[in-house]
C-alpha positions as CSV (number, residue, x, y, z in Angstrom):
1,X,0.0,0.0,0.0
2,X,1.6,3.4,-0.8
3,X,1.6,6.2,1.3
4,X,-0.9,8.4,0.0
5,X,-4.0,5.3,0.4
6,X,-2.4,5.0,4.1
7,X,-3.2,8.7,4.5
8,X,-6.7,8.4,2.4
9,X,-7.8,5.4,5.1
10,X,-6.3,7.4,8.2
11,X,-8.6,10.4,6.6
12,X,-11.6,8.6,6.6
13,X,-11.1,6.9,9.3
14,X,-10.6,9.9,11.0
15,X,-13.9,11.2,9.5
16,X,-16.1,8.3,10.6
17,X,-14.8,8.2,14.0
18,X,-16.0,12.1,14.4
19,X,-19.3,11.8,12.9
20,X,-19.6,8.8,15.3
21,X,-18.5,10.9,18.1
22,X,-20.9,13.7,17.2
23,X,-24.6,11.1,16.6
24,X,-23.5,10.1,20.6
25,X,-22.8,13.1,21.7
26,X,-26.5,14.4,20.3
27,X,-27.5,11.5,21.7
28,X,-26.8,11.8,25.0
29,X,-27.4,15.4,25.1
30,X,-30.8,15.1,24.1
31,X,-31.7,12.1,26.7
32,X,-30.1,14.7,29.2
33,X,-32.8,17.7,28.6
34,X,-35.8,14.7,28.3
35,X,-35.1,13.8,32.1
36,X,-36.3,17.2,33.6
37,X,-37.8,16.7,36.5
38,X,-41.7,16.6,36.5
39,X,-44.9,17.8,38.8
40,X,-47.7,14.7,39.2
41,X,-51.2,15.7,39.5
42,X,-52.1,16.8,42.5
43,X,-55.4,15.4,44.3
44,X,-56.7,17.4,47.5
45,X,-59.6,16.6,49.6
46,X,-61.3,20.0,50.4
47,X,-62.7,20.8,54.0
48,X,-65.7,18.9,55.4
49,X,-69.1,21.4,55.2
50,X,-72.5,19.5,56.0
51,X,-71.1,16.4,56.6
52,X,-69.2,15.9,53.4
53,X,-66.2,16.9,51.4
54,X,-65.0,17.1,47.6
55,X,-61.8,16.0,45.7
56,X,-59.9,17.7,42.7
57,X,-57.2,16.9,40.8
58,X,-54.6,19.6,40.0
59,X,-53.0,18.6,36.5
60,X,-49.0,18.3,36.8
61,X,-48.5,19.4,33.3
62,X,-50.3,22.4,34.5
63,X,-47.8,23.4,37.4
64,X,-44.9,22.7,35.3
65,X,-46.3,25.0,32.8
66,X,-48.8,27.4,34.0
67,X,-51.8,28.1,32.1
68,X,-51.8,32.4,30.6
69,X,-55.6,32.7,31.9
70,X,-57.3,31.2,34.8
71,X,-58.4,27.6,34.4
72,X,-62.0,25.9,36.2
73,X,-62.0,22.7,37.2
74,X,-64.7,20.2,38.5
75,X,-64.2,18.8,42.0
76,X,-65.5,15.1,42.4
77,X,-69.5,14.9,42.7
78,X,-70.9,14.0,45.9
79,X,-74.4,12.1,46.2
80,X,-76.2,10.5,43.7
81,X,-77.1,12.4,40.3
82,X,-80.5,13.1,39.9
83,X,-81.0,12.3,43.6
84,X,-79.3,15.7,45.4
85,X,-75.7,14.6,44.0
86,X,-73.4,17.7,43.6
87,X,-70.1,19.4,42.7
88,X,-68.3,22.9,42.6
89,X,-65.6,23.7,40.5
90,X,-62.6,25.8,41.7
91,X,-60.8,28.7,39.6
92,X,-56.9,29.1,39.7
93,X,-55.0,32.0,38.5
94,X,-51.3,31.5,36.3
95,X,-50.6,33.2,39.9
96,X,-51.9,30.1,41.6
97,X,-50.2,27.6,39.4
98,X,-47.0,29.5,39.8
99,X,-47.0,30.0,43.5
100,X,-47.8,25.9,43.4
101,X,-44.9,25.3,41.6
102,X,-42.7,27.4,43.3
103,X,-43.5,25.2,46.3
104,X,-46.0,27.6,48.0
105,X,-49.4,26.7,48.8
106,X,-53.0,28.5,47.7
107,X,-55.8,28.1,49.4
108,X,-59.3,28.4,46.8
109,X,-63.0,28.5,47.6
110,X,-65.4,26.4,45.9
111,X,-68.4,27.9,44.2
112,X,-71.5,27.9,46.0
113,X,-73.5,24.8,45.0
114,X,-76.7,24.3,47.5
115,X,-76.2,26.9,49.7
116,X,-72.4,26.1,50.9
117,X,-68.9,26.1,49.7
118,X,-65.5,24.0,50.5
119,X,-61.9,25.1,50.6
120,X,-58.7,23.6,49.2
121,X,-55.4,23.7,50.5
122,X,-53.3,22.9,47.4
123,X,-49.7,22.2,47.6
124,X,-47.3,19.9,46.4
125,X,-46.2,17.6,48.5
């Protein structure tokens, strides 16, 4: 083999072995961003007015990315529908979601559904 193939092979051998070094390279970069930490939903039990209390889920997507405008959501129904059964629902602010993720905790009313309301102390844990 003469010189100048010796140096064509050490060329593109040299060339492979970079590309090679720059596909792992993006490769591991990008698994490094994709294992961010996250926020599960949240589930709170609200306070206990005429003998019963309410559930809502907080979405974790939600607290790791705050909603612009507020956002209602439907606590759990209690009773039987048709028969008396009930819910409320429970407005957050972006202000909300962001004291939540910032490890704070809010504290909402429920709207008034039969003549009462519940509170939820939302937090994450």
């Amino acid at each position: 083999m003469d010189r100048k193939t010796v140096v064509q092979l050490l060329v593109g051998g040299a060339v492979v072995l970079f590309l090679f070094a720059g596909v792992l390279n993006l490769a591991c970069s990008s698994s490094k961003s994709s294992n961010t930490s996250s926020t599960g939903d949240i589930t709170v039990t609200s306070t206990v007015t005429l003998a019963h209390s309410h559930q809502v889920t907080i979405s974790g997507t939600d607290i790791d990315n705050p909603p612009s405008a507020n956002k209602t959501i439907n606590t759990t129904e209690y009773g039987t529908a048709g028969y008396g059964g009930h819910y409320h629902t429970i407005t957050l602010t972006p202000q909300d979601y962001q004291t939540i993720k910032d490890g704070g905790t809010v504290v909402v009313t429920t709207s008034v559904v039969n003549g009462h309301t519940h509170d939820f102390t939302i937090k994450k844990s």
